[in-house]
Biotite code that builds the C-alpha atoms (Angstrom):
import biotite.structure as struc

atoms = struc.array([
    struc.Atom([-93.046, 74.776, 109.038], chain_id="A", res_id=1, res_name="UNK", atom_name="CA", element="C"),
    struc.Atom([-94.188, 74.788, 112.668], chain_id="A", res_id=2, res_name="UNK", atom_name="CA", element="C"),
    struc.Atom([-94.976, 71.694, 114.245], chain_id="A", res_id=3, res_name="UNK", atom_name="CA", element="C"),
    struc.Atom([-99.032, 72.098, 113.931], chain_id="A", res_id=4, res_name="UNK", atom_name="CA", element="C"),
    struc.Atom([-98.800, 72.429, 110.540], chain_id="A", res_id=5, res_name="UNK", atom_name="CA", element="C"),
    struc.Atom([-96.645, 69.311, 109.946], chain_id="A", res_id=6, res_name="UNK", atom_name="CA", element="C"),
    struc.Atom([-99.180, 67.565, 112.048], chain_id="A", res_id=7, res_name="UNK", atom_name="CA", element="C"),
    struc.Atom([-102.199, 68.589, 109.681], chain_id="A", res_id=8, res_name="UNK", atom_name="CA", element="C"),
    struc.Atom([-99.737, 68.350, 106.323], chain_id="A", res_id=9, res_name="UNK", atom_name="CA", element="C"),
    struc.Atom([-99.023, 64.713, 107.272], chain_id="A", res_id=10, res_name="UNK", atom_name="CA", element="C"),
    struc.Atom([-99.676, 61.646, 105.305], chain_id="A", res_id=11, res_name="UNK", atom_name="CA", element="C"),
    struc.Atom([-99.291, 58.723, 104.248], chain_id="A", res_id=12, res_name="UNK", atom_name="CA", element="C"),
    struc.Atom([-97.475, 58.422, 100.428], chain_id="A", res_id=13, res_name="UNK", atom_name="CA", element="C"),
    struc.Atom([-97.239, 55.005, 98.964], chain_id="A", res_id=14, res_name="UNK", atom_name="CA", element="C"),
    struc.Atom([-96.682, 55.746, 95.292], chain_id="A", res_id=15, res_name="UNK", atom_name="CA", element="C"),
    struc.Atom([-93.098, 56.637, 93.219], chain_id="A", res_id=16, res_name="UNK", atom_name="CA", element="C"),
    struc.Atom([-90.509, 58.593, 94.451], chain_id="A", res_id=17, res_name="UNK", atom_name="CA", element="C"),
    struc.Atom([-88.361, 61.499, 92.265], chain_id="A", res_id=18, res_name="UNK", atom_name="CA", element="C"),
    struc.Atom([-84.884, 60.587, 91.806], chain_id="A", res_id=19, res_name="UNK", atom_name="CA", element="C"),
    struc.Atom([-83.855, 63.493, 94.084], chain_id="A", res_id=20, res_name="UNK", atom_name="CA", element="C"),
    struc.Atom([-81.371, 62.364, 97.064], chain_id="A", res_id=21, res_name="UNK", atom_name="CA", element="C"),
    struc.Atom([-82.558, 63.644, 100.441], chain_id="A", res_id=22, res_name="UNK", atom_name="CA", element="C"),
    struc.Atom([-78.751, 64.851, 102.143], chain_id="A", res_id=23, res_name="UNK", atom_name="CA", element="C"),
    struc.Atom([-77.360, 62.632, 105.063], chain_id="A", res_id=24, res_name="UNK", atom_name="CA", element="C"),
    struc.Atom([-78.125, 66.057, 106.949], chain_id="A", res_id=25, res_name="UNK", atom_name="CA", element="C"),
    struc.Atom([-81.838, 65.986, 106.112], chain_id="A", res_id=26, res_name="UNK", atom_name="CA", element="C"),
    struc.Atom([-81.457, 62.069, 107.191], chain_id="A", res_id=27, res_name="UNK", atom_name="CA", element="C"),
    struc.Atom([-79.839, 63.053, 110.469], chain_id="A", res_id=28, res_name="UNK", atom_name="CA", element="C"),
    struc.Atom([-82.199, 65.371, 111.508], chain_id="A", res_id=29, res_name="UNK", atom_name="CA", element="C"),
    struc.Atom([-85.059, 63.028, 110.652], chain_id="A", res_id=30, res_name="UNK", atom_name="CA", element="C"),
    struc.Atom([-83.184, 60.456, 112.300], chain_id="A", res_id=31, res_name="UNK", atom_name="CA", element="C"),
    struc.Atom([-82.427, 63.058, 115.835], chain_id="A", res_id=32, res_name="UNK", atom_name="CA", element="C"),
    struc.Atom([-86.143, 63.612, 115.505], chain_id="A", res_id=33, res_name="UNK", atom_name="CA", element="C"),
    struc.Atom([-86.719, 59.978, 116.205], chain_id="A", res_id=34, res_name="UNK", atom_name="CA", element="C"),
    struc.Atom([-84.546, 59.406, 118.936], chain_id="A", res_id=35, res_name="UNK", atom_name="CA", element="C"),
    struc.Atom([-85.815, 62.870, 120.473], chain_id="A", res_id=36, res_name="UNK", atom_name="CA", element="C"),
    struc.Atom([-88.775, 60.789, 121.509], chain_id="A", res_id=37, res_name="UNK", atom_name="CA", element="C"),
    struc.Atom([-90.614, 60.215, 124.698], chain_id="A", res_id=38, res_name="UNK", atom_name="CA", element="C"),
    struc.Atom([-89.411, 56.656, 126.166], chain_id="A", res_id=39, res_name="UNK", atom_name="CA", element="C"),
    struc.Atom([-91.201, 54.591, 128.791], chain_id="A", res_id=40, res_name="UNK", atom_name="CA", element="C"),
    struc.Atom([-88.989, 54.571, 131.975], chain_id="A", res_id=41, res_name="UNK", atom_name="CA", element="C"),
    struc.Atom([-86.414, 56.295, 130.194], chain_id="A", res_id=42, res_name="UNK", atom_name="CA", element="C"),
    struc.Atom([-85.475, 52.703, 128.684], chain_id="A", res_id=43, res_name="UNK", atom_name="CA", element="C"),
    struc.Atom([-84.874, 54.463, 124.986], chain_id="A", res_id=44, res_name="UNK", atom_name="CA", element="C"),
    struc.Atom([-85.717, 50.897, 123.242], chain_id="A", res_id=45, res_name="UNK", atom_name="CA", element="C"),
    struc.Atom([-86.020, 52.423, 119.746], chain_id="A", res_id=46, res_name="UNK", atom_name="CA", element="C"),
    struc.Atom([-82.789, 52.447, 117.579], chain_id="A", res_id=47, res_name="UNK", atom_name="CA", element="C"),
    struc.Atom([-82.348, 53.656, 113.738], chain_id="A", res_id=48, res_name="UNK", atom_name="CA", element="C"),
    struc.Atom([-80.735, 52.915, 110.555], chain_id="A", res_id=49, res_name="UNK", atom_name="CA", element="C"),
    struc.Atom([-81.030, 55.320, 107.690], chain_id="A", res_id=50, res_name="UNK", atom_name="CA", element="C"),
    struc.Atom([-80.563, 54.015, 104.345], chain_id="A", res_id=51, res_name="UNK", atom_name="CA", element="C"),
    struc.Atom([-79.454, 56.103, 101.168], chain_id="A", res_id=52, res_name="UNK", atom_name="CA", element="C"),
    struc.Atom([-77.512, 53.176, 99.702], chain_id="A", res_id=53, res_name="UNK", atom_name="CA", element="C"),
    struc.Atom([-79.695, 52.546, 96.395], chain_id="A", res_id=54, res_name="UNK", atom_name="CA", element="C"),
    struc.Atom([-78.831, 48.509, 96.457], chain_id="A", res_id=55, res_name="UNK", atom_name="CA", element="C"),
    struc.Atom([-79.889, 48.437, 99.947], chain_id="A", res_id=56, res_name="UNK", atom_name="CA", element="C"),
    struc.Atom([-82.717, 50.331, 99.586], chain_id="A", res_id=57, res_name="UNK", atom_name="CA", element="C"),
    struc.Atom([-83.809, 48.303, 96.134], chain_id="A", res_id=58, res_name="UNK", atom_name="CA", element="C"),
    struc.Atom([-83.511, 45.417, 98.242], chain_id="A", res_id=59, res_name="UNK", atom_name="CA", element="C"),
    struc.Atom([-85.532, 46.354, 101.280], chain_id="A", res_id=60, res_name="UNK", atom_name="CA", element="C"),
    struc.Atom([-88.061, 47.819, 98.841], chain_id="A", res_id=61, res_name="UNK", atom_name="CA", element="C"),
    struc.Atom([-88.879, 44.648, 97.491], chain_id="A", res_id=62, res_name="UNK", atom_name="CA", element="C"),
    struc.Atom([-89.071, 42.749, 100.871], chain_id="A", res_id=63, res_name="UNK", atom_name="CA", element="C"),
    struc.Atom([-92.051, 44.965, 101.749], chain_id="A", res_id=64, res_name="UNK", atom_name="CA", element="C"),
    struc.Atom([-93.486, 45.290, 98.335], chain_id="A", res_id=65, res_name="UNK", atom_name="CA", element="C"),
    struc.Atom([-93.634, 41.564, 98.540], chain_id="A", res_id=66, res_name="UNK", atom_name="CA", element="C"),
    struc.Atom([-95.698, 41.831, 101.741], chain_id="A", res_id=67, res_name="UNK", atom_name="CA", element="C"),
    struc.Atom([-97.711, 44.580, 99.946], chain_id="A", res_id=68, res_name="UNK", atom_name="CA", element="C"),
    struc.Atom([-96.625, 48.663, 99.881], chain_id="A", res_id=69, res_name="UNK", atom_name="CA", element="C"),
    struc.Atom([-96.918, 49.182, 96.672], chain_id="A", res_id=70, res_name="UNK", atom_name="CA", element="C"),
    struc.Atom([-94.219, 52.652, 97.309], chain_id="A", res_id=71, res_name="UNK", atom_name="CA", element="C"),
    struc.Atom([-91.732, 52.877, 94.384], chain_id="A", res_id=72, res_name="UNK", atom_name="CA", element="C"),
    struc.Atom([-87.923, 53.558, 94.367], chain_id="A", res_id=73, res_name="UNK", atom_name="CA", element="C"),
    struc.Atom([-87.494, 55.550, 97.719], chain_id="A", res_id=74, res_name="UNK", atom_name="CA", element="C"),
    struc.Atom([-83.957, 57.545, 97.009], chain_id="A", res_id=75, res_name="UNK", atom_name="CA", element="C"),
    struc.Atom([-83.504, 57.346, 101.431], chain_id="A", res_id=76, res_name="UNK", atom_name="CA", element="C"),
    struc.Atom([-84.880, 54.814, 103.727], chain_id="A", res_id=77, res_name="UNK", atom_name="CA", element="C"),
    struc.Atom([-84.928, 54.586, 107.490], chain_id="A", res_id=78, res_name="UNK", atom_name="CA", element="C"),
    struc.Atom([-85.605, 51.353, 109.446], chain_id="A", res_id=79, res_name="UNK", atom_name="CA", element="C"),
    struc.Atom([-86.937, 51.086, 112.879], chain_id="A", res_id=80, res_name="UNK", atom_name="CA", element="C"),
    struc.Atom([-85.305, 48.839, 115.765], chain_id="A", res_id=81, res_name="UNK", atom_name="CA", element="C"),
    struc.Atom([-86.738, 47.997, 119.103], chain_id="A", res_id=82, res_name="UNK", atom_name="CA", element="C"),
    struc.Atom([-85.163, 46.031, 122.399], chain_id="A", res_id=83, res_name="UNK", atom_name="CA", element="C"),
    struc.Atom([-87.452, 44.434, 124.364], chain_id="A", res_id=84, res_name="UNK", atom_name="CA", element="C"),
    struc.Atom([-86.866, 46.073, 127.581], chain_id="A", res_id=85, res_name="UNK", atom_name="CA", element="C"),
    struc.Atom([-88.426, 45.805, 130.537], chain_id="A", res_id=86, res_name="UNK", atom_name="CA", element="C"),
    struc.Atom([-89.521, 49.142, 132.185], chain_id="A", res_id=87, res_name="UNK", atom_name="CA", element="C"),
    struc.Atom([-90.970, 48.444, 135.942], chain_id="A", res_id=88, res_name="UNK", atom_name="CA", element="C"),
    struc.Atom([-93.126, 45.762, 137.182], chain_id="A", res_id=89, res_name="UNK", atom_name="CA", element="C"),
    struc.Atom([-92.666, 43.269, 134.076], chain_id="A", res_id=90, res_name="UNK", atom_name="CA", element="C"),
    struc.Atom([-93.998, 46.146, 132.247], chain_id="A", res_id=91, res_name="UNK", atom_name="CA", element="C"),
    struc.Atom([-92.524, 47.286, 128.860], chain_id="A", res_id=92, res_name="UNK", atom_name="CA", element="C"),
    struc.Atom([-93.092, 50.595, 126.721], chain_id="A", res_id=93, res_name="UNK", atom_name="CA", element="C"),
    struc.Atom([-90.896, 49.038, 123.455], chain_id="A", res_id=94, res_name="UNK", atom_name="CA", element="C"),
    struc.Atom([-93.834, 49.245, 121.123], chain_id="A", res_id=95, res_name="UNK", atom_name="CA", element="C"),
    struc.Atom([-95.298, 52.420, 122.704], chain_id="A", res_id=96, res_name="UNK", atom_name="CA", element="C"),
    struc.Atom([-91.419, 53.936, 122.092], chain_id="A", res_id=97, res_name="UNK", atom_name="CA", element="C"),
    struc.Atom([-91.139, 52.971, 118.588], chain_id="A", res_id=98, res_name="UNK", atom_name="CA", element="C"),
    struc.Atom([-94.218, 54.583, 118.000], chain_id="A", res_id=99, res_name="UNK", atom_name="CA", element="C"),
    struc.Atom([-93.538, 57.373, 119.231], chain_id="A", res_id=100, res_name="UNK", atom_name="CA", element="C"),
    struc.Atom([-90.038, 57.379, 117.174], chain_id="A", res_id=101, res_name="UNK", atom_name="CA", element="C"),
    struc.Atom([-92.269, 56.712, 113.890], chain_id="A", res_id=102, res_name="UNK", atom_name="CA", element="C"),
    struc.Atom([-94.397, 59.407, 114.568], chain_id="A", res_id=103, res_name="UNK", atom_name="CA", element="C"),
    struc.Atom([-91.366, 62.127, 115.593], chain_id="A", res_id=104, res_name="UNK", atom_name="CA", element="C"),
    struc.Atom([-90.066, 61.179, 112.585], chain_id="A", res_id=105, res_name="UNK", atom_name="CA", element="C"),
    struc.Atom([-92.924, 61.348, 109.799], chain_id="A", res_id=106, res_name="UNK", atom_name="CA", element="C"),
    struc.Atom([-93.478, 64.494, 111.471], chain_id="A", res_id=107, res_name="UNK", atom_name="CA", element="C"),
    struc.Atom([-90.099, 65.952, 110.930], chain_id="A", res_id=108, res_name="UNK", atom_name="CA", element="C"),
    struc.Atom([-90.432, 64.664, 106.913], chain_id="A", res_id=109, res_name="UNK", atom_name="CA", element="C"),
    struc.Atom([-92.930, 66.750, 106.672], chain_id="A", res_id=110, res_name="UNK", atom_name="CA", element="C"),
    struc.Atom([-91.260, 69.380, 107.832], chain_id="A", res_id=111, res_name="UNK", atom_name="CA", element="C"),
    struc.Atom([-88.765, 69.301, 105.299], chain_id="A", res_id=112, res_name="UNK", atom_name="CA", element="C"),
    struc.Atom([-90.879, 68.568, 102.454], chain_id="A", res_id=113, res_name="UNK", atom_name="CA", element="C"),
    struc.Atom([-90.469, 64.864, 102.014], chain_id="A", res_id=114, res_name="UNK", atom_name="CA", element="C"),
    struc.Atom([-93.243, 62.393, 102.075], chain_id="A", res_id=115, res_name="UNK", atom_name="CA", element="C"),
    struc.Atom([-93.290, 58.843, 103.653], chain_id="A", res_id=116, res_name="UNK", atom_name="CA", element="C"),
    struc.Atom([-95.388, 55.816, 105.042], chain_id="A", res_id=117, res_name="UNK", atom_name="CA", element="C"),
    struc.Atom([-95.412, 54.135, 108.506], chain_id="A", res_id=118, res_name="UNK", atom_name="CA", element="C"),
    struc.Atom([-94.551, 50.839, 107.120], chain_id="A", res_id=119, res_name="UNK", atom_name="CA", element="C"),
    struc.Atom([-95.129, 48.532, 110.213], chain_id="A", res_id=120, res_name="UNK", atom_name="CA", element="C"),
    struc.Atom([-97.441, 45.129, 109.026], chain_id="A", res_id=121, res_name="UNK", atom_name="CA", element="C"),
    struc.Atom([-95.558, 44.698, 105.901], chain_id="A", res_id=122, res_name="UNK", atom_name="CA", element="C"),
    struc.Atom([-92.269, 44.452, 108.074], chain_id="A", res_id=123, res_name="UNK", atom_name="CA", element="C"),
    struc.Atom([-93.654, 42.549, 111.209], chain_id="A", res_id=124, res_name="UNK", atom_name="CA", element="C"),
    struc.Atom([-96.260, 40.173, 109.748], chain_id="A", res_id=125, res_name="UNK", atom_name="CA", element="C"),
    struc.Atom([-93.130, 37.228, 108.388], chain_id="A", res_id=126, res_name="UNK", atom_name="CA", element="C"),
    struc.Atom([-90.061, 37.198, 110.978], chain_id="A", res_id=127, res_name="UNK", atom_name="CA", element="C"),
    struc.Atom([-88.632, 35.760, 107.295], chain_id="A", res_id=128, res_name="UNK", atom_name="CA", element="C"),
    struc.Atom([-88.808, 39.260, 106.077], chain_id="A", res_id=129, res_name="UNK", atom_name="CA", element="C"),
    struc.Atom([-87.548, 40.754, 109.815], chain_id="A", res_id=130, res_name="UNK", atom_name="CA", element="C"),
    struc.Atom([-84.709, 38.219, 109.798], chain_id="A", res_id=131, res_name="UNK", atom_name="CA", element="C"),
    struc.Atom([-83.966, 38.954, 106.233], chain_id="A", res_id=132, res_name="UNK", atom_name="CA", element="C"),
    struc.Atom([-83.874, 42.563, 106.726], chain_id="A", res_id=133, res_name="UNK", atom_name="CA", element="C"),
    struc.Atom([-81.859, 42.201, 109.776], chain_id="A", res_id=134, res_name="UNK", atom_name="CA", element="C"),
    struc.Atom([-79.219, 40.011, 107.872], chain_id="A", res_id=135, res_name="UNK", atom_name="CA", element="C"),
    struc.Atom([-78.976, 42.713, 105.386], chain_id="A", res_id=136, res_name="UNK", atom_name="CA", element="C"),
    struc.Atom([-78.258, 45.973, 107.744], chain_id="A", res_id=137, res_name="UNK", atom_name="CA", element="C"),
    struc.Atom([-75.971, 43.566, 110.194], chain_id="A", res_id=138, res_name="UNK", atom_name="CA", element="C"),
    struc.Atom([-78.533, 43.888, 112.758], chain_id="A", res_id=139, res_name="UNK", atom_name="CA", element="C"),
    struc.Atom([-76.830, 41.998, 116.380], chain_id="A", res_id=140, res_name="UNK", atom_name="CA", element="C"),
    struc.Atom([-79.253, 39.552, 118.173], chain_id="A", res_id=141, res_name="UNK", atom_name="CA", element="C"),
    struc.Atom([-81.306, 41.244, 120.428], chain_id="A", res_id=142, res_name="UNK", atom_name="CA", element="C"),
    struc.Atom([-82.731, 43.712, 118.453], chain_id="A", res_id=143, res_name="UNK", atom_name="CA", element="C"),
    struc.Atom([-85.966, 43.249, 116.226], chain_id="A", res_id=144, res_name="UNK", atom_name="CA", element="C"),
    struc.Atom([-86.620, 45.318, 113.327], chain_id="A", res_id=145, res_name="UNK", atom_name="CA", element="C"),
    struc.Atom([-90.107, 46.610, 113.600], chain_id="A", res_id=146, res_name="UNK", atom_name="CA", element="C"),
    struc.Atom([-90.698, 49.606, 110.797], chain_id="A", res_id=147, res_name="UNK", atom_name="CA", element="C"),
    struc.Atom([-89.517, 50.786, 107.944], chain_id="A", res_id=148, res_name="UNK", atom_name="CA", element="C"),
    struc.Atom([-90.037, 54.217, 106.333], chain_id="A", res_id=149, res_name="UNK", atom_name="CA", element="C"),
    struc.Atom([-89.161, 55.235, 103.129], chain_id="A", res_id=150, res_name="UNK", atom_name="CA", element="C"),
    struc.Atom([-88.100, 58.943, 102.701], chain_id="A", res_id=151, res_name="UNK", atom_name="CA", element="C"),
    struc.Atom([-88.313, 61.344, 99.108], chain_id="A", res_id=152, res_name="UNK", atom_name="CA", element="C"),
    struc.Atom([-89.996, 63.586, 97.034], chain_id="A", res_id=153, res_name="UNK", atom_name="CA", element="C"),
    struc.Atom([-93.325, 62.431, 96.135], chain_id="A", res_id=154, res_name="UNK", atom_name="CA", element="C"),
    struc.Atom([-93.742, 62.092, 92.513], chain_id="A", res_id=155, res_name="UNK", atom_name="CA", element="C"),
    struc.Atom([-97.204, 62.958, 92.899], chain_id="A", res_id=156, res_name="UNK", atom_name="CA", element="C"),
    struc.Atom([-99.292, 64.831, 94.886], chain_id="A", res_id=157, res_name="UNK", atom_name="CA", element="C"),
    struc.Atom([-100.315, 62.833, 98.256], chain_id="A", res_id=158, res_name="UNK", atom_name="CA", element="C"),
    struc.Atom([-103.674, 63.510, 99.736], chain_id="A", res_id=159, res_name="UNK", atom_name="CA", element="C"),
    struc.Atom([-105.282, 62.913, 103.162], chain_id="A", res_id=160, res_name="UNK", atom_name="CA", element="C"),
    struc.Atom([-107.183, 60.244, 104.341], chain_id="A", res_id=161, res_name="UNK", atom_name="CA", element="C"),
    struc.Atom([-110.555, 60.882, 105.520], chain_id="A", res_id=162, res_name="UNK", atom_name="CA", element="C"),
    struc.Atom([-111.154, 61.589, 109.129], chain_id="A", res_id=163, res_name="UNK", atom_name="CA", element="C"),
    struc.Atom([-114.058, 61.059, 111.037], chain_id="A", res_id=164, res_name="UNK", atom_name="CA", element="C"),
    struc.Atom([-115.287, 64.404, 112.794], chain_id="A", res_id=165, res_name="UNK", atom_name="CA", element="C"),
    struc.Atom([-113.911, 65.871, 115.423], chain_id="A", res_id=166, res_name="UNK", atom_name="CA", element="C"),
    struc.Atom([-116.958, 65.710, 117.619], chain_id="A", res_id=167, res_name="UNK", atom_name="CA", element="C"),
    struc.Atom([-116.829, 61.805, 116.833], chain_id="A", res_id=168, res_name="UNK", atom_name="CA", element="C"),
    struc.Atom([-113.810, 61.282, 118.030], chain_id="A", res_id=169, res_name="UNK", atom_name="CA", element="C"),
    struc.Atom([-113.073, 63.703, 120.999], chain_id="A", res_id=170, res_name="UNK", atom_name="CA", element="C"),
    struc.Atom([-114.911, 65.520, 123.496], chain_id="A", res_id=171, res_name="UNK", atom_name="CA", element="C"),
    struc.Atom([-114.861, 68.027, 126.975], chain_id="A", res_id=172, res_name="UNK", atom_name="CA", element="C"),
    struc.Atom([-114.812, 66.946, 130.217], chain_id="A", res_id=173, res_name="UNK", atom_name="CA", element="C"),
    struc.Atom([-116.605, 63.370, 129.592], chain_id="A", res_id=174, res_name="UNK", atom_name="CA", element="C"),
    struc.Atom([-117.113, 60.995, 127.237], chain_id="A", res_id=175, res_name="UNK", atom_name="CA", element="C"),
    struc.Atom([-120.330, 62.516, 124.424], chain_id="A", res_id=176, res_name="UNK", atom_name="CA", element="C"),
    struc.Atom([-120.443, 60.606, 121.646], chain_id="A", res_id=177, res_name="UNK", atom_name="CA", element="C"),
])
């Protein structure tokens, strides 16, 4: 698949997973994907742990389903860590580099036929549910666990969310909407 087409095949699954195993090599590429990311200043803020430990991953599902994703039994898991790094002029690019992480990386499930969700607010809304989280994957001080994306074969088909028009949203040469 080329890159355009995971861009328009993307989107977001929150229902059950098949009880297929996605390969540590499928996880490593998703996880190379991530880290392939643009960084602010270079800084390269965003760190990852994959997850294809099913008590982990039972675990971690039910922190977030307690927040409320409502995704069921992900066979693979990847959680997203960020440093809070300055960049220049007591500016920082952490959440900007995450993103851009998240994004590299639902893109690349795509690509190899897995579906996902950008779990963020479920994650970062309780630093009860970072901290526990943290506790469990032996995360050091100083980093902050910020996302969480659960990787497998949909059970059932996805489907897109609506957009708004292109001509709402983007334009030529100046602003036209």
């Amino acid at each position: 698949m080329d890159a355009l087409e995971a861009v328009r095949k993307r989107y977001s699954f929150r229902g059950s997973y098949k009880n297929t195993p996605v390969p540590r090599d499928d996880l490593k590429k998703i996880l190379e994907a991530g880290l392939d990311a643009p960084s602010g200043c270079n800084k390269q803020t965003t760190s990852l742990i994959a997850l294809d430990d099913p008590e982990l991953l039972k675990e971690i599902t039910s922190l977030v389903k307690k927040n409320g994703f409502n995704g069921v039994n992900p066979p693979a898991g990847i959680c997203v860590l960020t440093q809070k790094v300055p960049g220049y002029a007591d500016k920082y690019f952490y959440v900007q580099d995450y993103s851009a992480a998240i994004e590299n990386m639902l893109l690349a499930i795509t690509a190899l036929g897995y579906a996902s969700c950008w779990i963020e607010g479920q994650v970062t809304e309780s630093e009860e549910t970072q901290e526990r989280i943290a506790k469990l994957l032996q995360v050091p001080a100083g980093y902050t666990v910020v996302g969480y994306l659960p990787v497998g074969v949909a059970e059932t088909e996805g489907r897109h969310a609506e957009r708004k028009a292109f001509r709402e949203r983007a334009w030529f040469n100046k602003f036209d909407g």
